[in-house]
C-alpha positions in Angstrom: 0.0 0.0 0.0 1.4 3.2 -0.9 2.6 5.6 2.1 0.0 8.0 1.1 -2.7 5.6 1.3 -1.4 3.9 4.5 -1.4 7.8 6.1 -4.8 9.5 4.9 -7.1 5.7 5.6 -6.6 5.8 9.4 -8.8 9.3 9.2 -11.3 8.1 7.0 -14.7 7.5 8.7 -14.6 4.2 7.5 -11.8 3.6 9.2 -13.5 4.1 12.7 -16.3 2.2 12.5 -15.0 -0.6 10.6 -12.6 -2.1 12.8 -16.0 -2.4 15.0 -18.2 -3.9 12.5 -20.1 -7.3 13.8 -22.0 -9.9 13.2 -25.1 -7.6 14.4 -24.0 -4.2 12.6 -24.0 -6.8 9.7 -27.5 -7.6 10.2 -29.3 -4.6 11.3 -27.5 -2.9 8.2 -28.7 -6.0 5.7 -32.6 -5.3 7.4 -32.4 -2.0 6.8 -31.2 -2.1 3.1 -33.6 -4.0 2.2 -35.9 -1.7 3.8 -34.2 1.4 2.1 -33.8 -0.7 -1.1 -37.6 -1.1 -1.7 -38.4 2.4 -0.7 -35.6 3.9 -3.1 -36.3 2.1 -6.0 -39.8 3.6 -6.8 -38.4 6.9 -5.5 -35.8 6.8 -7.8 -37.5 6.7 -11.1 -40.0 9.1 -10.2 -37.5 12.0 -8.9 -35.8 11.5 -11.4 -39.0 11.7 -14.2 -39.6 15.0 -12.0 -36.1 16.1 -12.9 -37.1 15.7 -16.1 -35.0 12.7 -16.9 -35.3 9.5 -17.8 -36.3 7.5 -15.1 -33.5 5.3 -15.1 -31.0 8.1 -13.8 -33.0 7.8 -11.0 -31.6 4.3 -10.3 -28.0 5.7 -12.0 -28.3 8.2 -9.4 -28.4 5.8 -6.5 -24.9 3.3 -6.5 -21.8 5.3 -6.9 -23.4 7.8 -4.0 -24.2 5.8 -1.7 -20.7 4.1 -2.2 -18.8 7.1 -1.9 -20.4 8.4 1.5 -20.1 4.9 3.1 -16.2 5.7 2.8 -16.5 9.2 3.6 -19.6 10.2 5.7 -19.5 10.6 9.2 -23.3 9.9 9.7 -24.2 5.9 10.1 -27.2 6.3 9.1 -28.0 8.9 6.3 -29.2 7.6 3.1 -28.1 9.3 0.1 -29.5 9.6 -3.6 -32.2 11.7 -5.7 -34.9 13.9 -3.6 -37.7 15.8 -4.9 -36.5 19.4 -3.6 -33.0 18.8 -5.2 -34.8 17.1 -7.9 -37.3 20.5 -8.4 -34.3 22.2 -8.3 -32.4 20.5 -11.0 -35.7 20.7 -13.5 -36.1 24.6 -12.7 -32.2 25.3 -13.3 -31.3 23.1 -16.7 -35.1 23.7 -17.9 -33.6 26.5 -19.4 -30.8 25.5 -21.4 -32.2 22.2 -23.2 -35.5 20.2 -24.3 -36.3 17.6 -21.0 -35.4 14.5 -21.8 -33.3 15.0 -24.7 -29.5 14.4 -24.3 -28.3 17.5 -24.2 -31.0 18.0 -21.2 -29.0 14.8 -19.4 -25.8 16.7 -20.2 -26.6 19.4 -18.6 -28.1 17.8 -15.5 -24.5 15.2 -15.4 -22.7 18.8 -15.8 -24.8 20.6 -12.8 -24.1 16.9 -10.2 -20.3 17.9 -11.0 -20.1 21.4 -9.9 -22.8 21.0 -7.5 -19.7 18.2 -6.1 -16.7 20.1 -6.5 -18.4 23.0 -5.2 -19.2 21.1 -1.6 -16.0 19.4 -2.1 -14.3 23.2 -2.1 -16.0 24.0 1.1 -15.0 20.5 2.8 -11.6 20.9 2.4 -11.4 24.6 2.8 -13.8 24.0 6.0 -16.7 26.2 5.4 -19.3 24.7 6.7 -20.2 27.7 8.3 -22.3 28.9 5.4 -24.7 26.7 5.5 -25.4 28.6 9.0 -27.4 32.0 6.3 -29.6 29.2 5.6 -32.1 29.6 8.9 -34.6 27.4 9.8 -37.6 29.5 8.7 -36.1 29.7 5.5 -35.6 26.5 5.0 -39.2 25.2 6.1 -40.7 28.1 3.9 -38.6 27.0 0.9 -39.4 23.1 1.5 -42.9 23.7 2.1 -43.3 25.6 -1.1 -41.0 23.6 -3.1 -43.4 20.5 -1.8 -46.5 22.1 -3.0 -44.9 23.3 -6.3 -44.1 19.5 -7.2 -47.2 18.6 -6.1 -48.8 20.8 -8.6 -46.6 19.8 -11.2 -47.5 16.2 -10.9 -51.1 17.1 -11.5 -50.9 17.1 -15.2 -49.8 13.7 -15.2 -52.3 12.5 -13.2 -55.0 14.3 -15.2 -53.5 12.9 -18.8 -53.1 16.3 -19.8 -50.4 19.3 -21.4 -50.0 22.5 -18.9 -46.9 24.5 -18.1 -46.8 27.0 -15.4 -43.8 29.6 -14.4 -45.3 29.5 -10.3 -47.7 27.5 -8.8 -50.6 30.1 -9.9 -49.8 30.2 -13.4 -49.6 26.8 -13.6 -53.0 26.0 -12.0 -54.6 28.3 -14.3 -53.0 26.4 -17.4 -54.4 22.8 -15.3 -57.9 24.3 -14.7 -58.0 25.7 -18.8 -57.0 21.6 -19.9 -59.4 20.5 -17.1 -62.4 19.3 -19.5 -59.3 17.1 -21.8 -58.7 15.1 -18.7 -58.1 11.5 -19.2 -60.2 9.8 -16.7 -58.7 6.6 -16.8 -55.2 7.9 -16.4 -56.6 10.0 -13.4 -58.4 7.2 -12.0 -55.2 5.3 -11.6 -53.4 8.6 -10.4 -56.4 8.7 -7.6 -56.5 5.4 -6.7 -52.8 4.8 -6.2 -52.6 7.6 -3.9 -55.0 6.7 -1.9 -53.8 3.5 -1.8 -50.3 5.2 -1.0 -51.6 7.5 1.9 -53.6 4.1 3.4 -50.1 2.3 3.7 -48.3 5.0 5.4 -50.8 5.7 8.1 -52.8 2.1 8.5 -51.1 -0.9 7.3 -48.5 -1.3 9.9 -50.8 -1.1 13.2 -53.3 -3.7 11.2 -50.4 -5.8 10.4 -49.4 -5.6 14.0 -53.1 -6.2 15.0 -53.1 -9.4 13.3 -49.8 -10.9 15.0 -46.9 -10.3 12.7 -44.0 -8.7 14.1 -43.0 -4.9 14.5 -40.1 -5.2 12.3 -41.6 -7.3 9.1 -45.3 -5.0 9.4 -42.7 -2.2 9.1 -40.5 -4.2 6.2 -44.4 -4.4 4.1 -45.7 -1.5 5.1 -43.0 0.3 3.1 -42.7 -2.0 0.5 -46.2 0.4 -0.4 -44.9 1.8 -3.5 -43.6 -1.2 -4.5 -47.0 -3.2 -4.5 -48.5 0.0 -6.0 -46.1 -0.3 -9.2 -46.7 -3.9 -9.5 -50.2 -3.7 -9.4 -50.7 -1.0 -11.9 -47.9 -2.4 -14.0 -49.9 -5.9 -14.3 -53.2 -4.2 -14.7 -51.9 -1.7 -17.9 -50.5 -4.9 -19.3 -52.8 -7.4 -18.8 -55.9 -4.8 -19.8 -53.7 -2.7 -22.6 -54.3 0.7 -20.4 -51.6 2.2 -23.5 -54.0 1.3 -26.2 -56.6 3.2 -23.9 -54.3 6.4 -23.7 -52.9 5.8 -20.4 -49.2 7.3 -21.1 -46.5 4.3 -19.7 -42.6 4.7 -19.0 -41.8 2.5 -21.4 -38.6 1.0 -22.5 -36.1 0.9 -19.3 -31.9 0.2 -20.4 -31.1 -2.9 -18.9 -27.4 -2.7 -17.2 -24.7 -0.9 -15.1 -24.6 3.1 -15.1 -22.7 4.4 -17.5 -19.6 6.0 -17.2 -19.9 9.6 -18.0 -18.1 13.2 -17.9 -19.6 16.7 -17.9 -19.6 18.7 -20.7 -16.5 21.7 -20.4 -18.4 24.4 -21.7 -17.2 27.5 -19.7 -20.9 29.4 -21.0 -22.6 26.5 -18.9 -20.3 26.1 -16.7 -21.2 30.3 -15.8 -24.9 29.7 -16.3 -24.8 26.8 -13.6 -22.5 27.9 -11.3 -25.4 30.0 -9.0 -27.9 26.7 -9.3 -25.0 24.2 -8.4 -24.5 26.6 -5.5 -28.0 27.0 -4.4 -28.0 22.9 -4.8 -25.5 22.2 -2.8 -26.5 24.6 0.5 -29.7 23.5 0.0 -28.3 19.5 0.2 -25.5 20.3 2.5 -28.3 21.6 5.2 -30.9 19.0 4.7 -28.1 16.4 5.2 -26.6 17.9 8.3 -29.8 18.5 9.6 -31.4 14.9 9.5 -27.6 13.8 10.2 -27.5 15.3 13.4 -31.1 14.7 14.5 -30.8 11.0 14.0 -26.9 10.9 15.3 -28.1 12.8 18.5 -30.5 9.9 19.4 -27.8 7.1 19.7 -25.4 10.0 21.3 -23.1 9.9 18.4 -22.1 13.0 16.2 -21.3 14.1 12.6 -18.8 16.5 11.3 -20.1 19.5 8.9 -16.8 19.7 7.4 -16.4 16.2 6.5 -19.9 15.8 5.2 -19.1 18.3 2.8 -16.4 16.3 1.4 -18.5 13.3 1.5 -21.5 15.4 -0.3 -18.9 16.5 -2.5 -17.4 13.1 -3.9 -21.1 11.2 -3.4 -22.2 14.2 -6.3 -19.2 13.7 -8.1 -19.8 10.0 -8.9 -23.0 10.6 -9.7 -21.5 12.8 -12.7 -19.1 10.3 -13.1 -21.9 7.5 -13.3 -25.0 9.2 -15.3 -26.7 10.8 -12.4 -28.0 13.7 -11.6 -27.0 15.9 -8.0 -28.0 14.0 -4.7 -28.1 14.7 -1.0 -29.4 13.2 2.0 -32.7 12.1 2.0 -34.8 13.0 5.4 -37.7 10.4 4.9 -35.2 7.4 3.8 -32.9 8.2 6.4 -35.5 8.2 9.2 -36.6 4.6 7.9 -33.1 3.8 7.6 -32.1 4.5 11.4 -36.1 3.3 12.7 -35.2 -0.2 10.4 -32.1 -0.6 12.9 -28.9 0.5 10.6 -26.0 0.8 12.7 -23.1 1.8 9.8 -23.0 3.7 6.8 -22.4 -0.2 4.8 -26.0 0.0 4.5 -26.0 2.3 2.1 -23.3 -0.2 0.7 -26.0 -3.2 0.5 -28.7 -0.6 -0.8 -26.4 0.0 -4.0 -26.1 -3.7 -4.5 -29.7 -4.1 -4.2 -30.0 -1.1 -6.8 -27.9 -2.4 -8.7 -29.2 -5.8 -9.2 -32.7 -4.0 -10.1 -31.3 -1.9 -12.5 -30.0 -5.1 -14.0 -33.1 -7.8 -13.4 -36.2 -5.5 -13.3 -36.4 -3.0 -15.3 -37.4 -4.8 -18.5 -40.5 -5.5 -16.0 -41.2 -1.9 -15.4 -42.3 -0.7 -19.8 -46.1 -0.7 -18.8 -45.7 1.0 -15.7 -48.6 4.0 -15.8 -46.8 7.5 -15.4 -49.6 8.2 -13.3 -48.2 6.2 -10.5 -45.1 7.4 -10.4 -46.7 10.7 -10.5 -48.8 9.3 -7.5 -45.9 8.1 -5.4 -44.4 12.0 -5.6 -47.4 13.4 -4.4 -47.6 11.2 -1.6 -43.7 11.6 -0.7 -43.7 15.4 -1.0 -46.7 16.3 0.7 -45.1 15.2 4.3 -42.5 17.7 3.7 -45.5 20.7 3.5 -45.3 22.5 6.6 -47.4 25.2 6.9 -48.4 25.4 10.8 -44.9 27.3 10.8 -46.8 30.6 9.7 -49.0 29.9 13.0 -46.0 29.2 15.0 -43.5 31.8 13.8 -46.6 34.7 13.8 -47.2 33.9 17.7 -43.6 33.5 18.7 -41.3 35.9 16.5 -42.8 37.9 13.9 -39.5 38.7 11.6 -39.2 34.9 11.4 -42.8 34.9 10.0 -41.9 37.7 7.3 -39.0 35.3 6.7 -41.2 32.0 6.3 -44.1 33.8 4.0 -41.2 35.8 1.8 -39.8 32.8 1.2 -42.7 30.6 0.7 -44.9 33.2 -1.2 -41.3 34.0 -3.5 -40.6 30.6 -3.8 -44.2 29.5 -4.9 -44.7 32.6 -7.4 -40.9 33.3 -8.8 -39.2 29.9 -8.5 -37.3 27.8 -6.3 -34.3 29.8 -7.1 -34.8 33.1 -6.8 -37.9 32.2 -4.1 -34.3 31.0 -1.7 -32.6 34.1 -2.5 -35.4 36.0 -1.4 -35.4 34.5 1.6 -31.8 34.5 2.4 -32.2 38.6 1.8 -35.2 38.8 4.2 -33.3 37.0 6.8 -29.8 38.6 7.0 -32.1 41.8 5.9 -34.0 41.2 9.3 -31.1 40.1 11.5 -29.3 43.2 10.6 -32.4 45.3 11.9 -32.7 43.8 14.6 -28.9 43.6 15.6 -29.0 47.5 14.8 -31.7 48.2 17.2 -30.3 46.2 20.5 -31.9 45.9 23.6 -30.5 47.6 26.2 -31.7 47.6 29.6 -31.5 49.8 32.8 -30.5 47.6 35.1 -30.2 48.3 39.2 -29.3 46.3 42.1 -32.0 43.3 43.6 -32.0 43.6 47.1 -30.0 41.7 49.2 -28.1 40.0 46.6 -25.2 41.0 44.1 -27.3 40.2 41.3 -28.7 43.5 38.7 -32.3 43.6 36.3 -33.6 45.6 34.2 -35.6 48.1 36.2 -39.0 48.0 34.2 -39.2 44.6 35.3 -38.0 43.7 38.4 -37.9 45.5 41.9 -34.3 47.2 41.9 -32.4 50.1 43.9 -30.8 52.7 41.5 -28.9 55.7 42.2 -29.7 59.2 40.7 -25.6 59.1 40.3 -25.4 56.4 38.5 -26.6 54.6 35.2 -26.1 51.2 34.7 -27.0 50.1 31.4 -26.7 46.4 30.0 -26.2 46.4 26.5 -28.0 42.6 25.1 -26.1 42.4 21.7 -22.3 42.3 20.7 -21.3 46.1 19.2 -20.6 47.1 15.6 -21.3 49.3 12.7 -25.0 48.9 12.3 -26.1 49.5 16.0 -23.1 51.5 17.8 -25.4 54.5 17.1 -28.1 53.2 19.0 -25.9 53.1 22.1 -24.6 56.7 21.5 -28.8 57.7 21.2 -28.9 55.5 24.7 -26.4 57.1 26.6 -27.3 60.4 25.2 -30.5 60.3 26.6 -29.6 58.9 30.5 -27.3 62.3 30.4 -30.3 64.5 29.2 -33.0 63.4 31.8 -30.7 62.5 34.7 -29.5 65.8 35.8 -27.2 64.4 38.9 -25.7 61.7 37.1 -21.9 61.2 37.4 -21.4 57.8 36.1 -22.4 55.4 33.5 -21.5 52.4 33.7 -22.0 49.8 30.7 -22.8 45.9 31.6 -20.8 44.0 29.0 -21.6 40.5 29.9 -23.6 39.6 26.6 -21.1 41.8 24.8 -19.4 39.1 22.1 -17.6 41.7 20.0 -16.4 45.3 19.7 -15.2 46.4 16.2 -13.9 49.4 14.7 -16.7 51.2 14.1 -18.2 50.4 17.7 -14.7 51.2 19.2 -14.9 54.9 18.2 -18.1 55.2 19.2 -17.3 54.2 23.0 -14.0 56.6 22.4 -16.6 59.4 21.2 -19.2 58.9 24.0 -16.2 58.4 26.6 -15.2 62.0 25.3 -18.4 64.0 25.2 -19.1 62.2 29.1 -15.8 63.9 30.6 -16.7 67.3 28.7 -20.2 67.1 30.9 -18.8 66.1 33.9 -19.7 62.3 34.2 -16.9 59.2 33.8 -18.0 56.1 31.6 -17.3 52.8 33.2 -17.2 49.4 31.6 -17.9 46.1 33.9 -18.0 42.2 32.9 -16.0 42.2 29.5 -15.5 38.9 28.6 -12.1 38.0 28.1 -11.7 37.8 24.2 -13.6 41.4 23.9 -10.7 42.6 26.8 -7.9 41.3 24.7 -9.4 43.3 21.4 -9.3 46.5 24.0 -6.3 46.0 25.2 -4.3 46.6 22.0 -6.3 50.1 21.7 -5.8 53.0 24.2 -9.7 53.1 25.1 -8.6 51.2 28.8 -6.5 54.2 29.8 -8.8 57.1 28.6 -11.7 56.1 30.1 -13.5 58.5 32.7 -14.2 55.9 35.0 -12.5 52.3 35.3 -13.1 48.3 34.0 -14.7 46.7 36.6 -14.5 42.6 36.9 -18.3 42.5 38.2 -21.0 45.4 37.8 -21.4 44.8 41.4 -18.2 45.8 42.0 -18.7 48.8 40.1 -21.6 50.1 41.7 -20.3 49.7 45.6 -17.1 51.5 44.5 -19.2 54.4 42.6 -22.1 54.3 44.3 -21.8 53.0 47.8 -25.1 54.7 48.4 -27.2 52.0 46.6 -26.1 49.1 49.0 -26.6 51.5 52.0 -30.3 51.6 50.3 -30.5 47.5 49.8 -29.6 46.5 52.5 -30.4 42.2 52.9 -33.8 40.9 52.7 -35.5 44.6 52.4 -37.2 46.7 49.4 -36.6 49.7 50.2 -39.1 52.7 48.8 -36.9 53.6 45.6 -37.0 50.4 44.2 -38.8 50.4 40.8 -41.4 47.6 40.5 -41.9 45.7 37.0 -43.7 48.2 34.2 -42.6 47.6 31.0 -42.2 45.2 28.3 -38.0 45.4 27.7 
């Protein structure tokens, strides 16, 4: 083995949970693949028919991956290949540049999986993981919700057996309603039926399987083997009763074999046209994988590295390129039945690529009568569980600037696109943090009685000095909000007309910078020209080390105190003369306010 080799495979993930693999990792993992194998399989043609690719990318899509992240992921459990956001995604970006389904349309998608790949591979090794961090939670729930209900939408047509394109969800069901009375009832029929058969099995078949005696692991094993029995029944039914002679549209011929071996296409115009899609992709992936990653790791007390599951993305997306796929990530729903079927490594995402494997060789030729409409079906079924849309409720009674974020985004998302409907968001958010970070909350505080702990005065019952202002400033200092403290400390000189001291609380103080340094410098000067020292108590040590370097420590008026209780009892002895222990004396301020 080369030295190389022999020094970089000690670090690889693989490396640390293989030397513990066992006779029951070996089996939980086999369960679970099959598990994963039967709910992948279905998926995989239909995302990738939503992609606008022929459905056997779908299965393409699903080896190398899964491969590639057993060696390099740190999660045991997550379960990579095609999703239907990533999937939405891919259609909306390459929709542009080529005819769906032609072969320049599967050039373009191979090319997008391959910078989508080295993209995340970039950020692995340069360990920027940290962007994925822009992406917030509201964001992401708004974008997922209306990305759910967009393919939703766009799955209708099939079902209904009819032509309608739509730029936005309202658009397009104008253009459905308008082909409404062309509707192929039979084709819909099956698009109806299926579903409901679909939505029957995720809810009821496993607790009447259980009812009737069989075991909690093989109700589990048929109850999502669902879409399975849904293909095979509507497959045998268009064959045996010619449903294509009838007009039911059918997927039709299948290649029989091994994904091919592929490379992009090295067109710098697409590389430039794709370069903002492959990055939306990939943060898009990178956080839907970290976030079911850690949820599920979190649960068996393990952990997963961001930066490492970048690389992993990264080469999983670059096989896919390499093998005729189109970009993957981490899907949330397989992964959850992958850790709930009792996978304990990442090899069974190994044993799910042989079992993908061996379908795309033995059972495809079984799968040329199998309706569209069912595929269609399965989508609908898959991406409706991903629709969210309590979140307005929740965000609009707990924080509403995370409710303008969820509604931009959905509402952007739903009428623009998916792209520019998660750049909208991402602008609301940081758009949103930054007013809020410029308007920070900062309390009077004064002392509690009989302790050597300080409140904000309009909520608790405090002693405070006419001498002395205390004031606690609730957000780290800089450019966008160093004003805001000026306008504060302005105002405590204005209307306090014996003060001699202000004295600022720094204990939720993170940061100082430039801009917020000469704005202490600036109020520290106008305070000495009026008679009254500025003190500074509780800087945490990395802010104190910033200071130190700077000559704001020696100019100040007043002094750095280690405690603000120190401060006070050396500026204002009078405050614990009028507190003393277990006693509210008449000057203390009872609770008012909403700060």
């Amino acid at each position: 083995m080369p030295s190389t080799w022999r020094r970089w495979l000690p670090s690889l993930p693989i490396a640390d949970w293989g030397r513990r693999y066992d006779r029951e990792a070996l089996v939980g993992d086999a369960v679970a693949a099959l598990i994963v194998t039967i709910m992948l399989i279905p998926q995989g043609l239909a995302y990738a028919l939503l992609a606008g690719l022929p459905a056997e990318v779908g299965l393409y899509a699903s080896v190398a991956p899964l491969l590639l992240y057993a060696v390099l992921g740190t999660s045991r459990v997550l379960a990579v290949g095609p999703v239907a956001v990533v999937s939405l995604m891919t259609a909306a970006a390459i929709g542009e540049h080529a005819v769906a389904g032609s072969p320049a349309y599967w050039s373009a998608a191979i090319t997008l999986a391959f910078l989508s790949g080295a993209m995340l591979l970039a950020m692995g090794l340069l360990r920027l993981g940290f962007l994925a961090n822009f992406l917030s939670h509201p964001v992401i729930s708004g974008f997922i919700s209306a990305s759910g209900l967009l393919i939703a939408a766009s799955q209708l047509k099939t079902l209904m057996g009819v032509q309608a394109e739509g730029h936005g969800l309202v658009p397009l069901l104008a253009a459905l309603a308008g082909q409404a009375a062309h509707t192929h009832w039979l084709t819909l029929a099956v698009g109806l039926l299926t579903m409901g058969f679909l939505f029957w099995v995720r809810k009821g078949l496993k607790p009447l399987l259980t009812a009737w005696g069989l075991g909690p692991r093989l109700a589990d094993v048929i109850a999502k083997a669902g879409p399975v029995a849904a293909i095979a029944a509507t497959t045998g039914l268009a064959w045996g009763l010619d449903w294509q002679a009838q007009g039911v549209k059918i997927v039709g011929t299948i290649p029989q074999g091994l994904p091919p071996l592929t490379l992009p296409e090295w067109d710098p115009a697409l590389w430039r046209q794709l370069a903002l899609p492959a990055l939306l992709i990939s943060i898009v992936g990178f956080v839907e994988s970290v976030s079911v990653g850690q949820t599920l790791a979190a649960k068996r007390r393990q952990r997963i590295e961001p930066d490492q599951e970048l690389v992993a993305l990264g080469a999983s997306n670059l096989s896919a390129a390499l093998t005729g796929g189109f970009p993957v990530t981490g899907g949330f729903a397989r992964s959850v039945v992958n850790f709930d079927a009792g996978a304990r490594t990442p090899a069974a995402g190994v044993f799910t690529a042989l079992g993908i494997t061996l379908a795309s060789l033995l059972l495809t030729p079984a799968l040329y009568y199998l309706p569209q409409a069912t595929l269609s079906a399965t989508i609908i079924v898959a991406v409706l569980s991903l629709v969210d849309l309590g979140m307005l409720k929740r965000t609009w009674h707990y924080a509403k600037p995370d409710f303008a974020a969820v509604a931009s985004t959905l509402i952007a998302t739903l009428a623009l696109g998916v792209e520019t409907g998660l750049v909208v968001g991402v602008g609301v958010s940081l758009a949103l943090y930054l007013w809020r970070t410029s308007r920070p909350h900062i309390a009077t505080v004064g002392l509690v009685p009989g302790t050597q702990h300080f409140r904000n005065v309009l909520r608790h019952a405090v002693v405070v000095s006419p001498r002395l202002v205390s004031l606690r400033v609730d957000e780290s200092l800089y450019f966008a909000n160093a004003r805001s403290l000026e306008d504060r400390v302005n105002d405590a000189v204005a209307t306090m007309p014996e003060l001699r001291h202000v004295v600022l609380q720094c204990s939720a103080i993170n940061d100082i910078d430039a801009s917020a340094l000469e704005s202490l410098e600036a109020i520290d000067h106008r305070l000495r020209e009026a008679g009254v020292a500025l003190s500074l108590s509780e800087v945490k040590g990395p802010v104190m080390d910033k200071l130190q370097r700077t000559g704001l420590p020696r100019q100040l008026g007043g002094g750095i105190f280690l405690t603000h209780y120190q401060a006070v009892s050396t500026l204002a002895p009078e405050v614990l003369e009028l507190a003393p222990p277990g006693q509210c004396p008449p000057c203390c301020r009872q609770s008012n306010g909403e700060e």
